[in-house]
N, C-alpha and C positions, 0 to 999 in steps of 0.2 A: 462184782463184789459178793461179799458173802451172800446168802441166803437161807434163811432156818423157816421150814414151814409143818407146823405142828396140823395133826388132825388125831381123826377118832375119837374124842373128846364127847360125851355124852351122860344123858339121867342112865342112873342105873341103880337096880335095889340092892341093900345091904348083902351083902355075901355074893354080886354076883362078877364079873370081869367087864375086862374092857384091855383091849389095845389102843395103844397109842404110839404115830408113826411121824418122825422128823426129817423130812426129806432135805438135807441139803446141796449147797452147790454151789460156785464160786471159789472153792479151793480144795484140794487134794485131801478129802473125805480120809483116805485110809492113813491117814498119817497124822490124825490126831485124837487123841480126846474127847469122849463127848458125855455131856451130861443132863439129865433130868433134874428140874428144880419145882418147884411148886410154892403157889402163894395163896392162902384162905384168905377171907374176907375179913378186913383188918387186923390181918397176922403179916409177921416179915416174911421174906422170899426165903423157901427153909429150899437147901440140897437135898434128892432124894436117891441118885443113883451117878455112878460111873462105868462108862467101859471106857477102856485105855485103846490104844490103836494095835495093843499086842492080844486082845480080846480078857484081859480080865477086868474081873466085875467088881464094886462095892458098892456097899448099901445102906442106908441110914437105918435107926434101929428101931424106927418107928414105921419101916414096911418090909425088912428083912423077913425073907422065907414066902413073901405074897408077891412081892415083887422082881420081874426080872429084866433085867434090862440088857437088848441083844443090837448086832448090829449086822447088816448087811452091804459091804464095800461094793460089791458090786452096783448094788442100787444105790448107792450113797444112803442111806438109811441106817436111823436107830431107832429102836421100838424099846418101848415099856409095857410088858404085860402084867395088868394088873389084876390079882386075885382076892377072893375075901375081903373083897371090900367093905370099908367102913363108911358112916355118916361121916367121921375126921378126914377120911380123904379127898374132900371134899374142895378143890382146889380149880386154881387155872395151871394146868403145867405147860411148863416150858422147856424146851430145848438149848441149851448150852454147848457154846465151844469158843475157846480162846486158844492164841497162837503166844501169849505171854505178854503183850503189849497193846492188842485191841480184842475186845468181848464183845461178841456176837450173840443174839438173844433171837429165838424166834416171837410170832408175835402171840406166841400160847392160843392151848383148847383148851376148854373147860370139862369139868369131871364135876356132875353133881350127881352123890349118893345120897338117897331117901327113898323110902317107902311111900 
């Protein structure tokens, strides 16, 4: 069955990075969609990134130009690098991928920015 397993997840101070990597498996990696989502603490689960299975990216407009988000088919992998961190990013994220009829969620890392 599917498999979404999120790491890299850690404190880190204002301004500084962090990667984050979704290993999946269970079905044909290079032939879909995948996506970063993120949920604060008692906030909705906001979308934060895409890469499509043709490799292009989009980006929500609250981490556009700090964030990017890449993918490696080989390793079944998608990574989120994140830059310029703020206290607001401040989330559990998640890995996303659907085939248009069943959604697949990893079980989230956590990202906590503070000083």
């Amino acid at each position: 069955q599917v498999q979404l397993v999120e790491s890299g997840g850690g404190l880190v101070q204002p301004g500084g990075s962090l990667r984050l990597s979704c290993a999946a498996s269970g079905f044909i990696f290079s032939s879909y969609d995948m996506r970063w989502y993120r949920q604060a603490p008692g906030k909705e689960r906001e979308w934060v990134a895409i890469i499509t299975k043709s490799g292009s990216t989009n980006y929500a407009d609250s981490v556009k130009g700090r964030f990017t988000i890449s993918r490696d088919n080989g390793k079944n992998t998608v990574y989120l690098q994140m830059s310029s961190l703020k206290p607001e990013d401040t989330a559990e994220y998640y890995c996303y991928r659907t085939n248009g009829f069943i959604s697949s969620w990893g079980q989230g890392t956590q990202v906590t920015v503070s000083s």
